[in-house]
N, C-alpha and C positions, 0 to 999 in steps of 0.2 A: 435351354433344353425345352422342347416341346410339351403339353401336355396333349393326351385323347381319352375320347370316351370308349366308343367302340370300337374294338380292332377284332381283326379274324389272324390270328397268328398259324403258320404249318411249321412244324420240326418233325425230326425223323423219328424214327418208331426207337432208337438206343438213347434217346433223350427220358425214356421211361423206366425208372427203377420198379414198380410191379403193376398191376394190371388186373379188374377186378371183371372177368368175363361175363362170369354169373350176376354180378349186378349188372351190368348192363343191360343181358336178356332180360333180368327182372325188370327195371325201371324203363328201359329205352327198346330200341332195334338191335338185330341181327341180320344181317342183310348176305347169306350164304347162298351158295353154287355157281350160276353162270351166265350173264348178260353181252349177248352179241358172240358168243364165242370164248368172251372171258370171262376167268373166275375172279369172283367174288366173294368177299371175307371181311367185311363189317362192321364195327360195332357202333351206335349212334345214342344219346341221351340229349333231351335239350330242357332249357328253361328248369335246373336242379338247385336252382338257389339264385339272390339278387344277382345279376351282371354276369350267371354264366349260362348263358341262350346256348349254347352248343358245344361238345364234345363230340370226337369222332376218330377212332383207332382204326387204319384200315389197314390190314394184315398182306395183303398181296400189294402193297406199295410201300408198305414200311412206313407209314407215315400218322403222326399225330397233328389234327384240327380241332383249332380250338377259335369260338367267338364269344371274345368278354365286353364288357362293360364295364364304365368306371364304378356301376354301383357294388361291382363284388368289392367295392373298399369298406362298404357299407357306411360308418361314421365317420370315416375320411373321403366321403365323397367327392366336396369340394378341391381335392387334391388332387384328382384325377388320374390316369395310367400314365406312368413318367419313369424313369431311370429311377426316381428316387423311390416308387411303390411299386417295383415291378417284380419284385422280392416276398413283396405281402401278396401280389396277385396269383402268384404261382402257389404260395401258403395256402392259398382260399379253395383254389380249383385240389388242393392236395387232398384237405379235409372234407371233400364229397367221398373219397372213398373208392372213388371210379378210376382213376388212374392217379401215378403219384411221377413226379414230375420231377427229375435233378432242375434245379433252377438255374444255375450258373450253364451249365450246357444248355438248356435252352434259350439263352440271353444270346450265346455264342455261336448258335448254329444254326437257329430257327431265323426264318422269313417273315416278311409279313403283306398278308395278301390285297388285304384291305383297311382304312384307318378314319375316322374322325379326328380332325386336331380343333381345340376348342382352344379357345381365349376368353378373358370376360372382362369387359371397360365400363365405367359408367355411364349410367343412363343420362342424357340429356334429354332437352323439354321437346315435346314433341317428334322423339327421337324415329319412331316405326315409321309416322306421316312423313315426314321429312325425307326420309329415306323412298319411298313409296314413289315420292313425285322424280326422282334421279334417271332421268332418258339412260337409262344402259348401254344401249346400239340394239341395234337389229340383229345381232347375238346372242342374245340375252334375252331368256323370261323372268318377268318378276311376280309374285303369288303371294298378295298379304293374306294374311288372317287377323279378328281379332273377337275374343270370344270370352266369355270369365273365365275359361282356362285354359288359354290359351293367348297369345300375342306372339306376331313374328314377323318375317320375310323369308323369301326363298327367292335365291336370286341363281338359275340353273343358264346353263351354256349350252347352246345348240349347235355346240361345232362337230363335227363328224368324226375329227381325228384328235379332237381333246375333249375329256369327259372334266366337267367342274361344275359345281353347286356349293354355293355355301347360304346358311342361314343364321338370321341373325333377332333371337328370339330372346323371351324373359324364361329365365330356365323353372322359376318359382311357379308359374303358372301352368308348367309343361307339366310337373312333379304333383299336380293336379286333378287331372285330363282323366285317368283312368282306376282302375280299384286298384292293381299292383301298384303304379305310382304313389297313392295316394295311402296305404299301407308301410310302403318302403318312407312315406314321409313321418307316419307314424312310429316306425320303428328307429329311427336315425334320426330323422329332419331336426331335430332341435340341438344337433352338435354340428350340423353345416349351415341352417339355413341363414345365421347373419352372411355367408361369405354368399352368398347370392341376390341378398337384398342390394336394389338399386342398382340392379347390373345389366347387362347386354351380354350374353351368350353368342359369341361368334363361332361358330362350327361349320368347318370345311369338310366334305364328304368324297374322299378321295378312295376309288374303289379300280383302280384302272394301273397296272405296274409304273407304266410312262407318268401317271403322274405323280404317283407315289415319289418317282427316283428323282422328275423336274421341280417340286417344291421342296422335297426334304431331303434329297441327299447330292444334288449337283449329280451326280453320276452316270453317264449316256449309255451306261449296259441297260441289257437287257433281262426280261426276268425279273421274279419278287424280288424288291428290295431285303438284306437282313435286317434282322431286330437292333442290333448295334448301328448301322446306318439310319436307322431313320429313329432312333429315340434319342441318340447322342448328336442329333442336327442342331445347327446352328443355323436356319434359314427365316426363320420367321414366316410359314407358307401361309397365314391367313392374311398378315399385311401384304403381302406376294399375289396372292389372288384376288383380294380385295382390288390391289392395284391395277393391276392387268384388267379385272371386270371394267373397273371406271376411265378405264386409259383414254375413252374417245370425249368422255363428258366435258361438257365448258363450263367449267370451275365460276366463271364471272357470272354467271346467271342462276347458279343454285342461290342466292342467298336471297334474291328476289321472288323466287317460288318461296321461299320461307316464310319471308315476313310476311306476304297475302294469303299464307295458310287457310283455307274455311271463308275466302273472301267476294262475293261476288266483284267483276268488273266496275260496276256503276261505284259501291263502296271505295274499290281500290283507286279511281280515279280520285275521290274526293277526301280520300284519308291525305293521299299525295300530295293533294293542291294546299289542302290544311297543313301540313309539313313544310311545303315549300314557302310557305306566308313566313309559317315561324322561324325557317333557317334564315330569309332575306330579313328579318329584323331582330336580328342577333340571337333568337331563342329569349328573349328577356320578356317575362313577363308583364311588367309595366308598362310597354312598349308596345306589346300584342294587346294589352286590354284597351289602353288609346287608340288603335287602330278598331279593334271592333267596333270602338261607341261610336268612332267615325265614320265607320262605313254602315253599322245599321245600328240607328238610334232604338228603332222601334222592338229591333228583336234580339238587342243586348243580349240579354242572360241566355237566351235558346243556344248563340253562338260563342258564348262566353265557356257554359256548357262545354259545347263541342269541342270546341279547343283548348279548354284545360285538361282535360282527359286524355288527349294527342300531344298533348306539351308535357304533361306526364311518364306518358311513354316512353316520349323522345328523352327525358334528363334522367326518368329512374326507371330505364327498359332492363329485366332482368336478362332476357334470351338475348345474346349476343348475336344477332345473324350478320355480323364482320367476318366472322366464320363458315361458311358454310360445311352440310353435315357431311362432305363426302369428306372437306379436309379434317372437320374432326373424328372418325371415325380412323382416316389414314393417321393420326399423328399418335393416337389412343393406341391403336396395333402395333405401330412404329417401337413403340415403351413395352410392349410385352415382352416377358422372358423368351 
């Protein structure tokens, strides 16, 4: 089953056992009489506590709007909006006082308009660079960042008739970035934050019906997906779009942008040739340092140096670049719930 952070959920206005008017007009909007011809009948509150940015009752359409965030779990943060806390979420929005919400009816009848799905793998060496240097296609923009509070990617689609972005960031350093975050870390952060240490934040930002219904529920209607179809998914939509982003990449050639990471040309020529020495006579030590004295008596240890440090690498190199990151990244999402 899925998790998300931010979703915008609508249900109909008999999804609400009672209704706090007068708070509203105190805390929020009223938004009364006639726009274009039509009436209007209103009520609006936003940002009333962690993770709930938006409430919205509107009387001539019958309908309830709501946009949460995973942080209304507050110390279950890391848990995020899912079938299993979507019980606590409705709890959370109940006890602002502003509207009180049947939950099992709105699980059952409500929509959803818009969604974040998050994943989280761990981090490998070099992880954001590595990623960075990945040719997308002419599809596709990529937008690092990297700052003390903050580290990411944004990797957005330019197609006309499919809306997709997903980014793939340290979530600790986002929870950072501002006074609210950085309060909400204060008040919670020390009951979630091992579950984010060492991690990769993958969040897909899916805000468009089509793609809602093409990654999380198979379904070719039309119109908001319901909350039962796309929290009870079985699709895996971050390994799904992750995939599709990189579908043009030639997998054979990332692993060689890796290794020469921060490398100028003339370097990468002569790390290589030093390599090549050492695999043509067997990687054996004893063998490599015979050869050096032989071929420069004079400047022995400068090159003895050079290629112990290279011969190093090559028998006790931590960063596996056999792997390249786009295939660890697909095989990482592959395993998520």
């Amino acid at each position: 089953m899925p998790t998300f952070d931010t979703i915008k959920i609508l249900t109909n206005i008999d999804t609400l056992t009672s209704f706090d008017d007068v708070k509203f007009i105190d805390k929020g909007d009223h938004n009364f009489g006639t726009k274009n011809g039509h009436r209007i009948d209103q009520f609006k509150v936003q940002n009333i506590g962690y993770g709930i940015n938006e409430l919205k009752v509107d009387m001539v359409k019958s309908e309830v709007t709501m946009r949460l965030s995973g942080k209304v779990l507050k110390s279950d943060y890391a848990k995020g909006i899912s079938t299993s806390t979507f019980e606590r979420v409705i709890d959370e929005v109940n006890k602002t006082g502003f509207i009180q919400l049947n939950t099992s009816k709105v699980y059952d009848e409500g929509q959803v308009l818009s969604v974040d799905v998050v994943d989280h793998i761990d981090i490998t060496d070099q992880y954001y660079s590595r990623l960075a240097k990945v040719p997308f296609g002419k599809m596709y923009d990529t937008t690092s960042y990297s700052t003390s509070r903050n580290e990411g990617i944004v990797i957005s689609g330019k197609h006309k008739t499919f809306k997709c972005r997903q980014i793939h960031y340290d979530k600790l350093k986002d929870l950072t970035k501002d006074t609210t975050n950085r309060k909400f870390m204060t008040d919670y952060g020390v009951k979630f934050v091992k579950s984010f240490t060492g991690k990769v934040r993958i969040e897909t930002n899916m805000t468009s019906f089509k793609t809602i219904r093409d990654y999380l529920t198979n379904d070719k209607s039309t119109g908001a997906p319901s909350i039962k179809q796309v929290f009870e998914s079985t699709t895996k939509p971050n390994f799904r779009m992750f995939d599709k982003m990189t579908s043009s990449v030639q997998l054979n050639m990332l692993s060689l942008f890796d290794q020469y990471e921060s490398m100028t040309l003339w370097h990468e020529l002569k790390l290589r040739g030093i390599r090549g020495i050492i695999d043509d006579l067997g990687r054996d030590w004893s063998t490599i340092e015979r050869y050096i004295k032989h071929r420069s008596k004079h400047n022995y240890r400068r090159y003895r140096k050079e290629f112990k440090q290279v011969y190093m690498d090559m028998t006790e190199r931590k960063t596996d670049y056999s792997q390249n990151i786009v295939e660890y990244i697909t095989g990482e999402l592959s395993k998520c719930a």
